[in-house]
N, C-alpha and C positions, 0 to 999 in steps of 0.2 A: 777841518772842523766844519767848516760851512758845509764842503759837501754832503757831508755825514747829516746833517740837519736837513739840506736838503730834501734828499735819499729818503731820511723819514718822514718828514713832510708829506711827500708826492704817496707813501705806503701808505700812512694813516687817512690820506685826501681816496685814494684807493678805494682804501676799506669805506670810507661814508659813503660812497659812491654808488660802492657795490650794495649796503645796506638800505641807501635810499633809491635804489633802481627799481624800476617798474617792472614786476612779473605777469601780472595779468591786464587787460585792458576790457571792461564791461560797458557796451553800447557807448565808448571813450572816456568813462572812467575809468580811474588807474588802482591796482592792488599794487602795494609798493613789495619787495623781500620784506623789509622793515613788518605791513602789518602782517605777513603770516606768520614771522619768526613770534610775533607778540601774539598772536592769535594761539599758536602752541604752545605759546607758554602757559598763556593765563587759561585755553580750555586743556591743557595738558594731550592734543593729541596729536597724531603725524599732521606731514608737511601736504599730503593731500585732503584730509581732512578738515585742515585749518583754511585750507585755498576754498574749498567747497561751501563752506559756512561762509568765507566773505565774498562769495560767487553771488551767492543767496542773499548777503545783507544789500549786496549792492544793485541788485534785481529791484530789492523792497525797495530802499532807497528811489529809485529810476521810477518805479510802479506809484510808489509816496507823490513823487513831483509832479509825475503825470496825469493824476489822478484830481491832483490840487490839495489834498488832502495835509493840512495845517493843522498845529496847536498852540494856541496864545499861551502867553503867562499866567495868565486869570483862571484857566483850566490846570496848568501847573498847581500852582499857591495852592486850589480848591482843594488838588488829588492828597496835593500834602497835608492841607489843612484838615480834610478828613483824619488820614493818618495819625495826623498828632493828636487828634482827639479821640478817638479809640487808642489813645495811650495816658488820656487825661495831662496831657502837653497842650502847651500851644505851641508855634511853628516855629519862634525861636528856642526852645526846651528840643524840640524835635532835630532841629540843626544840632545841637550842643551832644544830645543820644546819639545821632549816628555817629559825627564825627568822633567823641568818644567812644564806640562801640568797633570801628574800624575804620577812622582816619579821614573817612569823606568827608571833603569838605561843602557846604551849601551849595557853590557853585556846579560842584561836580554832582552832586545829589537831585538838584534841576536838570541838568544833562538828562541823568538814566531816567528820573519819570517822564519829561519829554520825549525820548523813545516808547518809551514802554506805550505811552498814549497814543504816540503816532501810530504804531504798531497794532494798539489795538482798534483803530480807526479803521486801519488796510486790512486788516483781517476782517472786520465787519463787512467793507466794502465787497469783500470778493469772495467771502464764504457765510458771508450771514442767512441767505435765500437758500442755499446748497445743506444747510446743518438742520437735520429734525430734532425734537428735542425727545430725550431718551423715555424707553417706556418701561413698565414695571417691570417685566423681563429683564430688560436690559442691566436696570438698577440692580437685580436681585442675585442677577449673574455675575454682574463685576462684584458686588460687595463679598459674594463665595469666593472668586477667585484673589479677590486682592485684602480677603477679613483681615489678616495680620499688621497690615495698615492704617486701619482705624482702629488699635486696639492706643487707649491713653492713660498715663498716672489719673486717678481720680483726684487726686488733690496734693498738695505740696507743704511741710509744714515748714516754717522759715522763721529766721528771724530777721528782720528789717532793720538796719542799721541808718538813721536820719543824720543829718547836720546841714547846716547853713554856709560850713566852710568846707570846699572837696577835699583841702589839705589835710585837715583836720579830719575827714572821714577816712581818706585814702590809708593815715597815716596810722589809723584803728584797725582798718583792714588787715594792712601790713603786718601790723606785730597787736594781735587781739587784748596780750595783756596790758599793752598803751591805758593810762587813766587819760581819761578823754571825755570829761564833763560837755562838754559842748555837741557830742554824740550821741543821741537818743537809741534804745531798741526797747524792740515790741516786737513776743511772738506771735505769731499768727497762722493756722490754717487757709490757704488759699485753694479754694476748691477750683478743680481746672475747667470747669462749664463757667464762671463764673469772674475769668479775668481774660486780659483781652489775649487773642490768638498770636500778637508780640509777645506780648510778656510768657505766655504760656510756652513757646518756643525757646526763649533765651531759658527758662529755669530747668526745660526739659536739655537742653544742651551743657547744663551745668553739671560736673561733676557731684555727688552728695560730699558733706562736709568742706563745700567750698563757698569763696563769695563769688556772685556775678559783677560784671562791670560795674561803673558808679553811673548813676542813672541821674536826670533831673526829678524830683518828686512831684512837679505840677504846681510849685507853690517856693519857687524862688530860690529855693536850697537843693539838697542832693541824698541820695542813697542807695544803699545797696542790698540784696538778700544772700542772707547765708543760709544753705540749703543743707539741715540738718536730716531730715528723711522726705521720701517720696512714696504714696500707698499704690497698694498694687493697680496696675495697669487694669481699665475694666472695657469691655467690649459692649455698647449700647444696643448693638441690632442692628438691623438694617436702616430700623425709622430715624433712630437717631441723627444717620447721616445721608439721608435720602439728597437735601441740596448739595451737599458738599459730593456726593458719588456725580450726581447729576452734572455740577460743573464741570469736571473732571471728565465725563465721558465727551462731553460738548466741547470741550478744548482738546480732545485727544480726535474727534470727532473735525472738525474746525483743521487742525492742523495737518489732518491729510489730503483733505479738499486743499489745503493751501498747497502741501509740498508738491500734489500732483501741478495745481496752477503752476507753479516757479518751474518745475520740472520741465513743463512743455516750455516756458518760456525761456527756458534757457535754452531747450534745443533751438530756438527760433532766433535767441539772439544773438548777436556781433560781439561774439568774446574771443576778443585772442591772447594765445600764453604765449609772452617772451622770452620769459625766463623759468627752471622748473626749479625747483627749490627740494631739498634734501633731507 
């Protein structure tokens, strides 16, 4: 009996072992098995592919520290605080939406904006001088090649479902013919130039004749929209989206100046693979 308990002991101490073993080593930081098997999972692709992308992350990282290149909390809260307010939230409403919308919690939600800023720091730093910014040509070219991307529903017609209690809303949602006095709606056309580029995302990812998540309303209670029709998709022109083409070329612009930088520096730096992964 003991030994048998043993025997699996020492297998399953094994297996962590082998999970927590270090595959790759970058200027002596370590890539575990562990983060590539996660790496494949969450970007869904092979085991070299997943090692390449955290070759890369751990470059920035190394390039991040070396550089000096910092982000307080105060720039955190700010990035947020904007956000929630192009959603008519404030930053607790904002916490309560994500994590409602897919489980993130505050803590974890500080994390990814903290990258993203640090990220966009180092990318400044080392491709800002290198990026020209795009010219009419350029806009008028990609807007031909990429039209079918800016084309958007012109407006969404819905019915907004209120309450001050989620149960009480959720619980409408669920079964519509629920009497639920405590449940307000109002239909409304929501024209899509004219609500924020959140919200215009989530209704456009909505099935028609469904509800979306339960939201915070800006005003201490809660709601949701049921998305009874969507009008046709309309294509503005070029002018319409001249900043948004523009950003777009500057970040596709920006990030080959980058991948060439990482590229030579990886030739150049002290990576070794221990282990290959499958």
């Amino acid at each position: 009996m003991y030994k048998i308990f043993f025997i699996m002991a020492f297998v399953v101490s094994l297996n962590a072992q082998m999970i927590d073993a270090v595959a790759i080593v970058v200027k002596g930081k370590a890539i575990t098995l562990y983060d590539i098997k996660k790496e494949m999972k969450v970007s869904k692709v092979d085991a070299k592919r997943a090692a390449d992308a955290l070759i890369r992350k751990k470059l920035e990282e190394i390039e991040t520290d070396e550089r000096k290149i910092t982000v307080n909390s105060s720039e955190v809260y700010d990035d947020l605080k904007k956000t929630a307010s192009r959603n008519n939230l404030n930053v607790s409403e904002f916490y309560k939406a994500v994590r409602d919308a897919n489980g993130m919690s505050s803590k974890d939600l500080k994390i990814k904006v903290r990258e993203r800023l640090l990220s966009q720091k180092l990318y400044s730093a080392i491709a800002y001088s290198h990026v020209s910014e795009p010219s009419k040509e350029e806009i008028a070219e990609y807007y031909e090649l990429h039209k079918e991307n800016f084309a958007h529903p012109s407006s969404f017609s819905v019915i907004i479902y209120q309450a001050q209690s989620q149960k009480a809303l959720e619980e409408k949602i669920a079964n519509p013919m629920f009497n639920a006095p405590s449940v307000s709606t109002s239909e409304q056309v929501l024209p899509y130039e004219r609500i924020s580029p959140e919200l215009a995302s989530l209704l456009e990812k909505t099935p028609q004749y469904s509800y979306t998540t339960v939201l915070p309303d800006g005003k201490g209670g809660h709601m949701s929209f049921y998305i009874q029709s969507i009008e046709s998709a309309e294509e503005g022109g070029v002018g319409s989206v001249t900043n948004q083409i523009k950003s777009m070329i500057t970040a596709e612009k920006r990030e080959q100046v980058l991948g060439d930088y990482f590229a030579r520096l990886r030739l150049n730096a002290d990576i070794k693979t221990l282990r290959e992964v499958e």
